[in-house]
Every structure is written in C-alpha cells, then in structure tokens.
VMD Tcl script that builds the backbone (N, CA, C; Angstrom):
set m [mol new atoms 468]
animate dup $m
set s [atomselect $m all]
$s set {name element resname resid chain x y z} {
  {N N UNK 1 A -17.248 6.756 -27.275}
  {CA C UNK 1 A -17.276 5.898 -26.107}
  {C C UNK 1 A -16.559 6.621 -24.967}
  {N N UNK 2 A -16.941 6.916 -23.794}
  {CA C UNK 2 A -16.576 7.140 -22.784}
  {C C UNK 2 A -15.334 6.468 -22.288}
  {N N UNK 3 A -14.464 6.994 -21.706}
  {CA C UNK 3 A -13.645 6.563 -20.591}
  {C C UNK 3 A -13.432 7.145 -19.566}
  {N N UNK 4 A -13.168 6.705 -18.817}
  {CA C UNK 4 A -13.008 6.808 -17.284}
  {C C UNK 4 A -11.119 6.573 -16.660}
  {N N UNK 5 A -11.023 7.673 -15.892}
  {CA C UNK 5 A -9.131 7.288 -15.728}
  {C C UNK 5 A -9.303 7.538 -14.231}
  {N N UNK 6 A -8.768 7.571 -12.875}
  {CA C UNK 6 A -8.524 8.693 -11.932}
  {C C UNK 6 A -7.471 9.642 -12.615}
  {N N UNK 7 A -7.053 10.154 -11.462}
  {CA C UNK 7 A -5.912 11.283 -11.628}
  {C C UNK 7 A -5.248 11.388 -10.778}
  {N N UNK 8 A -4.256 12.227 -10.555}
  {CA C UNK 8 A -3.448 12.659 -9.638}
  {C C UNK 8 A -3.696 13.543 -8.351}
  {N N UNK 9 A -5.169 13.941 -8.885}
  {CA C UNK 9 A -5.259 15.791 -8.022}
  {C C UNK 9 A -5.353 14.943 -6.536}
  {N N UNK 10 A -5.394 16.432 -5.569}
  {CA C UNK 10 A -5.338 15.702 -4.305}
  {C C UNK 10 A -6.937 15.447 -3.796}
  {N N UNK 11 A -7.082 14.173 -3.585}
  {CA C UNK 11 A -8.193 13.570 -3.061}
  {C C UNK 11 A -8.811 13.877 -1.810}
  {N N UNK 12 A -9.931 13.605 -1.565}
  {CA C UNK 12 A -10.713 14.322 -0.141}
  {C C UNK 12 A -9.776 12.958 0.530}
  {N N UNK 13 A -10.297 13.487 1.827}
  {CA C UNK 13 A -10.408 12.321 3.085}
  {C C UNK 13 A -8.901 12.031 3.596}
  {N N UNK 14 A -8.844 10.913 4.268}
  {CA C UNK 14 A -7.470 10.323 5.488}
  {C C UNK 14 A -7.323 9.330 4.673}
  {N N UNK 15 A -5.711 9.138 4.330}
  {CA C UNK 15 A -5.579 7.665 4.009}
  {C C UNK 15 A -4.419 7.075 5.073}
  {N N UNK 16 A -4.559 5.924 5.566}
  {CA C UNK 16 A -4.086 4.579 6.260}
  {C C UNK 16 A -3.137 4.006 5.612}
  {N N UNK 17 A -1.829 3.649 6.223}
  {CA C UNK 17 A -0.605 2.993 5.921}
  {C C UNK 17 A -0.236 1.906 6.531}
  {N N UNK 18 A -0.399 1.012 6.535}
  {CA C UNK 18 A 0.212 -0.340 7.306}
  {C C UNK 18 A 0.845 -0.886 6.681}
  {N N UNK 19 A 2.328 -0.706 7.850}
  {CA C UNK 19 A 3.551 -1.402 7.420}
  {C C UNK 19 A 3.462 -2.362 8.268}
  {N N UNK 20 A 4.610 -3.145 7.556}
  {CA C UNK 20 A 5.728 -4.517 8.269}
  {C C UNK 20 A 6.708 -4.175 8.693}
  {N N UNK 21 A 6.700 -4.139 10.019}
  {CA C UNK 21 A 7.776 -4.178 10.944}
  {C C UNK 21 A 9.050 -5.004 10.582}
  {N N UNK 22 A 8.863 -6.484 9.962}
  {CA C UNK 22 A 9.691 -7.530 9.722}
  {C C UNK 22 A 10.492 -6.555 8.371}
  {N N UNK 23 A 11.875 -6.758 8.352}
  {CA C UNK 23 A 12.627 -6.171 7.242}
  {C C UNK 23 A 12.317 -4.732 7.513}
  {N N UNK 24 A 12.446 -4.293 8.697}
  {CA C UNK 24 A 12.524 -3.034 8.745}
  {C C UNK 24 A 13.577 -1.443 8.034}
  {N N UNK 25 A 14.420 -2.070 7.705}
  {CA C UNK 25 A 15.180 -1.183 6.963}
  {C C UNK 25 A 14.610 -1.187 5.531}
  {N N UNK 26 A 13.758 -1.977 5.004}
  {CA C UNK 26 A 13.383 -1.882 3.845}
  {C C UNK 26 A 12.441 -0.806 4.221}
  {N N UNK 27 A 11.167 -1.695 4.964}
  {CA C UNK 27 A 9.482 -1.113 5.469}
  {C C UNK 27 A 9.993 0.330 5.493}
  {N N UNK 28 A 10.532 0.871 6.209}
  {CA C UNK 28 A 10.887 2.534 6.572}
  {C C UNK 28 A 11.231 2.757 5.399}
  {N N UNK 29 A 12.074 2.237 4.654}
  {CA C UNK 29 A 12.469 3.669 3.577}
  {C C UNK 29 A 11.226 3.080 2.139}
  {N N UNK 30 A 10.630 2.204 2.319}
  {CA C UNK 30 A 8.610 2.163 1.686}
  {C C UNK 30 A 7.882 2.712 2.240}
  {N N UNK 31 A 8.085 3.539 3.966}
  {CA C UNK 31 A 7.023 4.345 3.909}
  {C C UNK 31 A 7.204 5.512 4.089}
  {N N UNK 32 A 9.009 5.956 4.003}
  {CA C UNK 32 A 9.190 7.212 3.564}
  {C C UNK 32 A 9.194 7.768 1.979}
  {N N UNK 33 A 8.826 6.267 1.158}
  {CA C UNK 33 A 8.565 7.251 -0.254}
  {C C UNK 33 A 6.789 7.429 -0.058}
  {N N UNK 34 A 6.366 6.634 0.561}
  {CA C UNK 34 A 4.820 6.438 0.061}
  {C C UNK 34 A 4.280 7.833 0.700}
  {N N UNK 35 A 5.366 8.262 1.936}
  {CA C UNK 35 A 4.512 9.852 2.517}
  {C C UNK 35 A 4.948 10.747 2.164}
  {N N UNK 36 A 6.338 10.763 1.420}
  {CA C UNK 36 A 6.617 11.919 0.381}
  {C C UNK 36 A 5.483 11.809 -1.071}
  {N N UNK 37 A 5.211 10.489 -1.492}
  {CA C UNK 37 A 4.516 10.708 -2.806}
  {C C UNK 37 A 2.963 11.522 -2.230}
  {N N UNK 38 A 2.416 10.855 -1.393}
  {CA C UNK 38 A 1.099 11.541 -0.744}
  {C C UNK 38 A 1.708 13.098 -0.726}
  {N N UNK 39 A 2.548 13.242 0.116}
  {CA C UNK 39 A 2.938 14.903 0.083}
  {C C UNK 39 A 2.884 15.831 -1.106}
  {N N UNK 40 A 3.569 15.158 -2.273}
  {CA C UNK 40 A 3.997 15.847 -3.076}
  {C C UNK 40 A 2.117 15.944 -4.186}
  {N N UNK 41 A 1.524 15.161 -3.489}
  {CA C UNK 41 A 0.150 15.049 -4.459}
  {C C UNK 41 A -0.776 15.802 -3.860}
  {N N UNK 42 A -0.210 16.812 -2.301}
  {CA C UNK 42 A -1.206 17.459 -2.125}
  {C C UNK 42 A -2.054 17.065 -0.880}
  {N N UNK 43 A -1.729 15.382 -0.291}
  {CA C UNK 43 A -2.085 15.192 1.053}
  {C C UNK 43 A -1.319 15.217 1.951}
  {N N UNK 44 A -1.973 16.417 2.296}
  {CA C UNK 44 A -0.978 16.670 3.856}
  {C C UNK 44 A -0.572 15.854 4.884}
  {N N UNK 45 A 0.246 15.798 5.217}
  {CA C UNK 45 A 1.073 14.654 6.805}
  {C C UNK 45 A -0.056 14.318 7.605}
  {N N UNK 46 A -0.920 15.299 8.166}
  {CA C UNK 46 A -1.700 15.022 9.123}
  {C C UNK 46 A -2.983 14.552 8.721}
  {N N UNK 47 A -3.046 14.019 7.102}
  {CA C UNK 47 A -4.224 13.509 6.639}
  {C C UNK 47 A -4.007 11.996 6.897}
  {N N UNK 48 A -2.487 11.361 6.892}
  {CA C UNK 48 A -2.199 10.120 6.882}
  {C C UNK 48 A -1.502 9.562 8.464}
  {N N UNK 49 A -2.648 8.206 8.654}
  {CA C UNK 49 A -2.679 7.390 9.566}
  {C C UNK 49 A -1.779 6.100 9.728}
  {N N UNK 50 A -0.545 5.816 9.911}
  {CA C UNK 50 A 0.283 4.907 9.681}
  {C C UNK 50 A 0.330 3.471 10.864}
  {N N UNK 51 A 0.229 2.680 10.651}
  {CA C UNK 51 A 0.000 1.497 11.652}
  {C C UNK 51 A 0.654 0.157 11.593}
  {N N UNK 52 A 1.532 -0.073 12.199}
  {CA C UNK 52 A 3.216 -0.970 12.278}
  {C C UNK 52 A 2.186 -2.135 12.846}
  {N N UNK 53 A 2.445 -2.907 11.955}
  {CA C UNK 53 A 2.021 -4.602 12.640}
  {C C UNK 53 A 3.424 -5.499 12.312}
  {N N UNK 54 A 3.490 -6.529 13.076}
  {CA C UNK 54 A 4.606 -7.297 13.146}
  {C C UNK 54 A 5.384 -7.619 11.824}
  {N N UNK 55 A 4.567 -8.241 10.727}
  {CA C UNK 55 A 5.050 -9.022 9.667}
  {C C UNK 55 A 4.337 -8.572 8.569}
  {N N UNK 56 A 4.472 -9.176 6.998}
  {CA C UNK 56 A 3.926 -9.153 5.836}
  {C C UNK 56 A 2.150 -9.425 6.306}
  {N N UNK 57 A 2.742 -10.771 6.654}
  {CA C UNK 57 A 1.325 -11.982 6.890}
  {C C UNK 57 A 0.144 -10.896 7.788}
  {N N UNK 58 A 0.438 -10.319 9.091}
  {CA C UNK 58 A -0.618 -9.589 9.605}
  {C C UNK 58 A -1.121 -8.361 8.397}
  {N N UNK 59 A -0.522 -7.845 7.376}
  {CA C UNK 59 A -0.814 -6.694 7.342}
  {C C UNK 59 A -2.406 -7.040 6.579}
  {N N UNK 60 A -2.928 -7.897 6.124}
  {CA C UNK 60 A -4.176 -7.624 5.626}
  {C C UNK 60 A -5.407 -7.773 6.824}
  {N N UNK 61 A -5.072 -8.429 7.624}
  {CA C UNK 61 A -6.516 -8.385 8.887}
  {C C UNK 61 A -6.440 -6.690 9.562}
  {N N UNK 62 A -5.333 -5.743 9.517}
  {CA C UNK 62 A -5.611 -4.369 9.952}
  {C C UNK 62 A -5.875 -3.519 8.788}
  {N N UNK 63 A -5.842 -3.926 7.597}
  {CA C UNK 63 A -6.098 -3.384 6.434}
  {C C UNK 63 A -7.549 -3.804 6.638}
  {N N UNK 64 A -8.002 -4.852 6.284}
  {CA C UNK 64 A -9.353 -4.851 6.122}
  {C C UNK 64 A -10.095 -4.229 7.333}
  {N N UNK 65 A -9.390 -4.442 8.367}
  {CA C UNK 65 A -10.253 -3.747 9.507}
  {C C UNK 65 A -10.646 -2.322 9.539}
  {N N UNK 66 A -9.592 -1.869 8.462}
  {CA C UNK 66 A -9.707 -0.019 8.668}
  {C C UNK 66 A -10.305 0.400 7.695}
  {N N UNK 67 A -10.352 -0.668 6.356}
  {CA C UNK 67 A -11.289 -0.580 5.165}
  {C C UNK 67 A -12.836 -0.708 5.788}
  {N N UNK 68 A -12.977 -1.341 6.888}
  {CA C UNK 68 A -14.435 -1.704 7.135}
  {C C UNK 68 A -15.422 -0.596 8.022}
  {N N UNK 69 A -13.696 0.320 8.378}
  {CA C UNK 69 A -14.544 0.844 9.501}
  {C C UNK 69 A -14.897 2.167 8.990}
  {N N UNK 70 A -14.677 3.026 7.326}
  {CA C UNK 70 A -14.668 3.720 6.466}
  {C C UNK 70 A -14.168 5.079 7.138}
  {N N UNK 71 A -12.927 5.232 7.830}
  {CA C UNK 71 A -12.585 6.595 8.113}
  {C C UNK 71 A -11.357 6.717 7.098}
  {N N UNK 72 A -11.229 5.885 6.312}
  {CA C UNK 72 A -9.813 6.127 5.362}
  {C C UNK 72 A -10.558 6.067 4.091}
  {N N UNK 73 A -9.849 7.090 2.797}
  {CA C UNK 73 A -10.628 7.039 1.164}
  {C C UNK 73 A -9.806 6.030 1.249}
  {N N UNK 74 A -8.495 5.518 1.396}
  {CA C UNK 74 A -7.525 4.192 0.971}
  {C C UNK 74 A -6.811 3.811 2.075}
  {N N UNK 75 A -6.479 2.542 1.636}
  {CA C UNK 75 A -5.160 2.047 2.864}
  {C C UNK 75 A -4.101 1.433 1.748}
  {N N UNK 76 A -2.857 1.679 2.006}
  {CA C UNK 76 A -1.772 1.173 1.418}
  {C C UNK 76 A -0.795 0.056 2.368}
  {N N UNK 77 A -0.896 -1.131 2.121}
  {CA C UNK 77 A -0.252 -1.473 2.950}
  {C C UNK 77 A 1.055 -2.034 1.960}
  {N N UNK 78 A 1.998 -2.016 3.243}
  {CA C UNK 78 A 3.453 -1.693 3.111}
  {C C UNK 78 A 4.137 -3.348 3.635}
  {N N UNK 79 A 5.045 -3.879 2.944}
  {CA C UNK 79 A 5.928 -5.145 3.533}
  {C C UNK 79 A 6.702 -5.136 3.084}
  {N N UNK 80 A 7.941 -6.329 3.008}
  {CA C UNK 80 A 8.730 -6.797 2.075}
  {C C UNK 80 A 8.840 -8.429 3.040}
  {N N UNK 81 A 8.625 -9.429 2.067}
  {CA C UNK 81 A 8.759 -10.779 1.905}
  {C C UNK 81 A 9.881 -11.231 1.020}
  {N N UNK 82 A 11.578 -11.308 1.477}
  {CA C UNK 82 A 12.413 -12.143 0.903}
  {C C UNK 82 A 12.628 -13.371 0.806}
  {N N UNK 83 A 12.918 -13.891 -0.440}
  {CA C UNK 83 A 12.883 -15.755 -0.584}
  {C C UNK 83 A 13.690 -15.962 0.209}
  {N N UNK 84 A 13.592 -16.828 0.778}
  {CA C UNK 84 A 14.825 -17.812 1.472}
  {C C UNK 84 A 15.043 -19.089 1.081}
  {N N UNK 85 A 15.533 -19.785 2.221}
  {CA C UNK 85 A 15.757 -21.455 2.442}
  {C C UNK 85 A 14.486 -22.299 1.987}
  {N N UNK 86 A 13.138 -21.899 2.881}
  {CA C UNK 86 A 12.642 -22.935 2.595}
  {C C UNK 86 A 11.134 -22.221 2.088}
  {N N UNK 87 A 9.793 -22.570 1.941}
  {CA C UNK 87 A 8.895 -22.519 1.155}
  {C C UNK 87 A 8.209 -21.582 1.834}
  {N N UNK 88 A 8.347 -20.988 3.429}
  {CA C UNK 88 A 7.908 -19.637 3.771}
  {C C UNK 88 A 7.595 -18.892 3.301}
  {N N UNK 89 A 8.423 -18.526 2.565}
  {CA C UNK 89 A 8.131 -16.933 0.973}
  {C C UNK 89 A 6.625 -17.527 0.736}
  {N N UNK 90 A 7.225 -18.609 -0.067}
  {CA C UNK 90 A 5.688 -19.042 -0.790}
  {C C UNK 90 A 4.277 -18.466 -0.147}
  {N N UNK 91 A 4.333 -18.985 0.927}
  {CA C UNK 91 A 3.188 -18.893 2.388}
  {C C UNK 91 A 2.483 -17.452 2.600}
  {N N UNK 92 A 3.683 -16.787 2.929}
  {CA C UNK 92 A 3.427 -15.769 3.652}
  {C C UNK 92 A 3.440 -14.524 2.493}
  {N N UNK 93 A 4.403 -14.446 1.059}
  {CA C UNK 93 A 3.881 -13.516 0.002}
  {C C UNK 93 A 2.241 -13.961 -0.638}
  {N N UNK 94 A 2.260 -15.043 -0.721}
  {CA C UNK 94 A 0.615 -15.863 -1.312}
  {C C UNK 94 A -0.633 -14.919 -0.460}
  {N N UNK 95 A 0.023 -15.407 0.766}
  {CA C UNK 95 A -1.411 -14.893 1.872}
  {C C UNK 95 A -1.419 -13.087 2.149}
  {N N UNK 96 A -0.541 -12.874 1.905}
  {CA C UNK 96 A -0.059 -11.372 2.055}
  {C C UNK 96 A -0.821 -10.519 0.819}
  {N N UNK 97 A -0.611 -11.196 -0.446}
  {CA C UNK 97 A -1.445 -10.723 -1.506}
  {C C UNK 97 A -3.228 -10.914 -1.450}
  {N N UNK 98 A -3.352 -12.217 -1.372}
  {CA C UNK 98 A -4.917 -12.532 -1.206}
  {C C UNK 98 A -5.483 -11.720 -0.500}
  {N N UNK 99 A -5.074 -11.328 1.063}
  {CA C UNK 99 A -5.807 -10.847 2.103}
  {C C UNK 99 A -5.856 -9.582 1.517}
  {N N UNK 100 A -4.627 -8.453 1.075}
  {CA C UNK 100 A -4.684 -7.277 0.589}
  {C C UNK 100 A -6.356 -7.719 -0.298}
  {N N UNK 101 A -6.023 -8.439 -1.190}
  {CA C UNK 101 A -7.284 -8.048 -2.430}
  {C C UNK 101 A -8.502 -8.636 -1.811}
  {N N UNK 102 A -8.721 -9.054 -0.294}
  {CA C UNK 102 A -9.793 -9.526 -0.330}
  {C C UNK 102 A -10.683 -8.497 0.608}
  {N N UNK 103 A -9.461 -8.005 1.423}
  {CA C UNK 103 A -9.588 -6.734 2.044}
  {C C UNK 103 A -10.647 -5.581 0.942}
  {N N UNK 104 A -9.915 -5.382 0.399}
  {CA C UNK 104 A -10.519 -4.149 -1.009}
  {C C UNK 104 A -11.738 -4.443 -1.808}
  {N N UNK 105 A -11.734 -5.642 -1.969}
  {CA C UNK 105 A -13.285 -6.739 -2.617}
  {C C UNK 105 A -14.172 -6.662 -1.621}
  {N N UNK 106 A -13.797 -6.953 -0.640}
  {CA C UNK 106 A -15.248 -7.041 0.297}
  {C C UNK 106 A -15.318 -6.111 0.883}
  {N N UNK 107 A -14.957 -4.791 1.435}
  {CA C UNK 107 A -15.467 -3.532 1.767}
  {C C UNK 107 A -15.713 -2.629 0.690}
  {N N UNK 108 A -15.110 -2.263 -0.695}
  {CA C UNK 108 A -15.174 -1.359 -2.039}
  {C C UNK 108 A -13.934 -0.686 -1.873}
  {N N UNK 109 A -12.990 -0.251 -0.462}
  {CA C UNK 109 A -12.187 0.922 -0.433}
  {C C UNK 109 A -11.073 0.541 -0.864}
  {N N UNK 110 A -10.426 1.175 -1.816}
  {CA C UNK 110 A -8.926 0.869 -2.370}
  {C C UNK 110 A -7.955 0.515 -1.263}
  {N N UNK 111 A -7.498 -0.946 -1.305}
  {CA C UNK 111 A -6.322 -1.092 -0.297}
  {C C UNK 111 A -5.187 -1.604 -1.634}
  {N N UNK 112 A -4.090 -0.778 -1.375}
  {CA C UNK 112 A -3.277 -0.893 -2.444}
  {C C UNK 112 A -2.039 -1.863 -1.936}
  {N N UNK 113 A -1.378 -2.778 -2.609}
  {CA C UNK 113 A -0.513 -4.027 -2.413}
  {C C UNK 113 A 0.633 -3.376 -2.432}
  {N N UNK 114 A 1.780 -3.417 -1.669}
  {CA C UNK 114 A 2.460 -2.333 -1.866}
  {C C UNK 114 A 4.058 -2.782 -0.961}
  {N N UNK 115 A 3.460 -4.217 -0.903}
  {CA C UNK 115 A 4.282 -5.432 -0.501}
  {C C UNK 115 A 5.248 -5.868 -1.277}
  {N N UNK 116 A 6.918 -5.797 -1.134}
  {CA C UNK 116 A 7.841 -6.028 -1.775}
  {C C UNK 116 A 7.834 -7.439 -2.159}
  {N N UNK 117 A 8.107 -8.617 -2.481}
  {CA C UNK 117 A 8.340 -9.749 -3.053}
  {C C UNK 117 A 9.459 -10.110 -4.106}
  {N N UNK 118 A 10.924 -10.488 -2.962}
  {CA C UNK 118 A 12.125 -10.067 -3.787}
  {C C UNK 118 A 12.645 -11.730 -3.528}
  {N N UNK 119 A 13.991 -11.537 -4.688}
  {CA C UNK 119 A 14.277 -12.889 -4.522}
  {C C UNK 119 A 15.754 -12.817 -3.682}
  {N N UNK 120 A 16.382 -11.008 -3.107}
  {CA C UNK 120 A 17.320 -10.598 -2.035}
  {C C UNK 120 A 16.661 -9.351 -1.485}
  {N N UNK 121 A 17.691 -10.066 -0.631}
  {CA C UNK 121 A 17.508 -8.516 0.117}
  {C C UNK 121 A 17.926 -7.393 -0.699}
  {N N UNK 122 A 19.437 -7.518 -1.674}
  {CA C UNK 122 A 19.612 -6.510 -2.933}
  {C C UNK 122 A 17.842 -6.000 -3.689}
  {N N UNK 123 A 17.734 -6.539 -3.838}
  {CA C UNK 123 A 16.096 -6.678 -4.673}
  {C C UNK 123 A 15.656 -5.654 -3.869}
  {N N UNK 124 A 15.290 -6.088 -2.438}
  {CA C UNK 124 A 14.484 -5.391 -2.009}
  {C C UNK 124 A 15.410 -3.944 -1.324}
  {N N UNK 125 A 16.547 -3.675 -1.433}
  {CA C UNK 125 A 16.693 -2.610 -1.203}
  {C C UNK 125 A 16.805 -1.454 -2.203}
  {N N UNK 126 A 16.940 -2.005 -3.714}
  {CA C UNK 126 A 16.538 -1.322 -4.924}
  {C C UNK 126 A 15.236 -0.723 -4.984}
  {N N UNK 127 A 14.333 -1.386 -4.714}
  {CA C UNK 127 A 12.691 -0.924 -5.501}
  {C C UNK 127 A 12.431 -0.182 -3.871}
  {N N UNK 128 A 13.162 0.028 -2.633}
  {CA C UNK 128 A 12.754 0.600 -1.754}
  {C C UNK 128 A 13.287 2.118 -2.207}
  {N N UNK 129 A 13.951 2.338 -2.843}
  {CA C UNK 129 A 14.670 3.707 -3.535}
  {C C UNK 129 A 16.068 3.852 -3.703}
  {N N UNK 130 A 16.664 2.439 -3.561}
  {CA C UNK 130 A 18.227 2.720 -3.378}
  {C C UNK 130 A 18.344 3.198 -5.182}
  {N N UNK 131 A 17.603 2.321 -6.338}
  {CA C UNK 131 A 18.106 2.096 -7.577}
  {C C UNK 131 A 17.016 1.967 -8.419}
  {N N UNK 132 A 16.149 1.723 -8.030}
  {CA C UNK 132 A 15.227 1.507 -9.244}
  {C C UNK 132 A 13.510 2.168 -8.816}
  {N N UNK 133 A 13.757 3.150 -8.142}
  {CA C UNK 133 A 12.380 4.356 -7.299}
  {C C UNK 133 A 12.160 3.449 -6.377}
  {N N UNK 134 A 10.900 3.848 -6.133}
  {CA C UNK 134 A 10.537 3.702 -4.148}
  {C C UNK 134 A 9.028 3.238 -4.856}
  {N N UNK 135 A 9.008 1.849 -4.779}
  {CA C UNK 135 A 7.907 1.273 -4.719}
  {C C UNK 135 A 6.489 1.471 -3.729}
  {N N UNK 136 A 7.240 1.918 -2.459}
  {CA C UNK 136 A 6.157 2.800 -1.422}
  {C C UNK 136 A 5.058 4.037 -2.171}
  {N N UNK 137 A 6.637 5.247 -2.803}
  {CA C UNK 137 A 5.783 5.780 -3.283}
  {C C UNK 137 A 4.801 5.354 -4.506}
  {N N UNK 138 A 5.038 4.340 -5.382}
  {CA C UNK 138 A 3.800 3.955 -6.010}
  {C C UNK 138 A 3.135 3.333 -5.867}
  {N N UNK 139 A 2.911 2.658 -4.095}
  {CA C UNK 139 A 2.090 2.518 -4.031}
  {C C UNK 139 A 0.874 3.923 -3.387}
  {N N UNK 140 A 1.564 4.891 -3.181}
  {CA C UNK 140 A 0.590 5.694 -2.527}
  {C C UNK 140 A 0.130 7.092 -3.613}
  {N N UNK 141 A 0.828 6.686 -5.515}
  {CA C UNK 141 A -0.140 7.102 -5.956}
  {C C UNK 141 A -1.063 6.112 -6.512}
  {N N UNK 142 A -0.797 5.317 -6.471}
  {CA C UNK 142 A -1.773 3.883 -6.929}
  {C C UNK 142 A -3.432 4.480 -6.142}
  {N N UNK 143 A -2.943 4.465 -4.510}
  {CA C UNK 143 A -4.153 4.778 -3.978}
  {C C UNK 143 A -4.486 5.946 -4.365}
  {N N UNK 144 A -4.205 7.622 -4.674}
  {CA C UNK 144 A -4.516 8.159 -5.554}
  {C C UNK 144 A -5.562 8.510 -6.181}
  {N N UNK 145 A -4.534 7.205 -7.288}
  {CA C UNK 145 A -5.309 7.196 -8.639}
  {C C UNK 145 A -6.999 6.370 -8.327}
  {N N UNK 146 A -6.868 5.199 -7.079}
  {CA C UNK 146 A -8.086 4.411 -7.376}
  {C C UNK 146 A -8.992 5.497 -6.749}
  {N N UNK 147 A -8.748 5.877 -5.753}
  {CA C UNK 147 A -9.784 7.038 -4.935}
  {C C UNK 147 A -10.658 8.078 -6.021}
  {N N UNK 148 A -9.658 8.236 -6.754}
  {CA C UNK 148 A -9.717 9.492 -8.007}
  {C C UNK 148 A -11.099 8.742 -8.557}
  {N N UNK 149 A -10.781 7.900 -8.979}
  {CA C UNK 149 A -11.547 7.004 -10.351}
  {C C UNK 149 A -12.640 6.665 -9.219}
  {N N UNK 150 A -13.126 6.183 -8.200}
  {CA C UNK 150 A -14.063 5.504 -8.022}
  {C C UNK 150 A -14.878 6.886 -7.410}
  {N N UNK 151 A -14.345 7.864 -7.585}
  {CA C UNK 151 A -15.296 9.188 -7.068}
  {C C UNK 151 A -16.017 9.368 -8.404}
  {N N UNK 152 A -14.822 9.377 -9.637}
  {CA C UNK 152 A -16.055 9.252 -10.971}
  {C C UNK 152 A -17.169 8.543 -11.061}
  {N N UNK 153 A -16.593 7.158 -10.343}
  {CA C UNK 153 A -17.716 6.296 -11.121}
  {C C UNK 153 A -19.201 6.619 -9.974}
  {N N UNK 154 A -18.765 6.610 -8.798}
  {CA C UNK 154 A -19.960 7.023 -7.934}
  {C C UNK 154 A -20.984 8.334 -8.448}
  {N N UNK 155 A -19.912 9.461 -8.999}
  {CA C UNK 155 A -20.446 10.523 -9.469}
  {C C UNK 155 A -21.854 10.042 -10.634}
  {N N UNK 156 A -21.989 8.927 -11.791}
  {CA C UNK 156 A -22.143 8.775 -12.340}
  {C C UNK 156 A -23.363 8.593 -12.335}
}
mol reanalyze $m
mol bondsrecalc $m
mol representation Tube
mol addrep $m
C-alpha cells in the first residue's frame, strides 16, 4: 500500500505571513521563529511576503484573500488570543480558527493556523520561544510539509 508524507526539502514558490498586530510582543517573536524556520528549510527571505493586520479576528479575510489570488504555495497566519474577563476569547479564537480552515477549504492552498490560544500571557510567551519552541516556527514547517505533500498528490 502506498503512502504519501510531504517533507522538509525546500519548496518552489512565495509563501505569505499574516500576523496580529494585537499582542505584539508575542506576534513578533511568532514571526521571527516562523522566518528563521522557512530560512533554515531553504526559503530564502525574499521568497516570503509578511502582512500585519490589526487583530487575531482579521487575520483570515487577508489569508483567504491571498490564498485566492494564487501568488503564494502557502500562507501562515500568525496571532495570539489570551483568555480574559469575559467570553471574547471564546469569539474571536472560534472565528480566528474557522476562517483560517475555511480560507484553505475553499481555495486548496495550505493556510496554516499558527494562532496562539493561551489561557496567559505566561502561556503565550512560552510557545512564542521563551520555553517550550516557537510555535511560529511550526507553523512555517507545517506549511512546508503541506506544500510538499500536495505537489505529490497533484504529481499523481
């Protein structure tokens, strides 16, 4: 039986980064791992397109927009959504996820989720690279890996 994986190698094409401005000391050091991990895989700086929208909540209407317009193999978009006081989190991590995956469903191009969802700001300054790696960078071999794999399956 066949299987199918991506890989690591470095992928053709431009990939797209949209961060969240909101929680900016997190967002920056998620999209300084996500352009060291691209780096270290072989895509060069000037292959990647990075694009600051206000909040979590905007980042899937410029994701899907750049998925639609096919000059990127992927888009990774970048946030962090901390719980608070009142049911906001709920709102705005909920819609933040959907739009990412609906983004990627309805055009085919890997947009990778890459949106923090912490219950502190501690939280979220760990998985940004203080303590527990740089969630940025996995999200930007995530994209990668899907680019990798869906060149197989097209190949096919």
């Amino acid at each position: 039986m066949p299987t199918y994986e991506g890989d690591f190698s470095p992928p053709a094409g431009r990939f797209a980064i949209v961060v969240a401005r909101f929680n900016s000391m997190v967002t920056e050091a998620l999209l300084a791992g996500c352009r060291d991990s691209f780096i270290r895989h072989g895509v060069a700086e000037d292959r990647l397109d990075v694009y600051w929208v206000p909040g979590s909540f905007e980042v899937p209407l410029v994701a899907r927009k750049l998925a639609e317009a096919g000059k990127h193999a992927a888009v990774v978009c970048l946030g962090c959504v901390i719980r608070g006081e009142t049911g906001h989190y709920d709102h705005v991590a909920g819609q933040a996820a959907g739009g990412v995956l609906q983004a990627s469903l309805s055009t085919g191009v890997p947009v990778v989720f890459g949106v923090l969802t912490t219950e502190s700001v501690e939280q979220a300054l760990n998985r940004s690279g203080l303590k527990a790696g740089n969630k940025g960078g996995e999200a930007a071999l995530a994209a990668i890996e899907m680019v990798n794999l869906l060149a197989k399956i097209d190949a096919k």
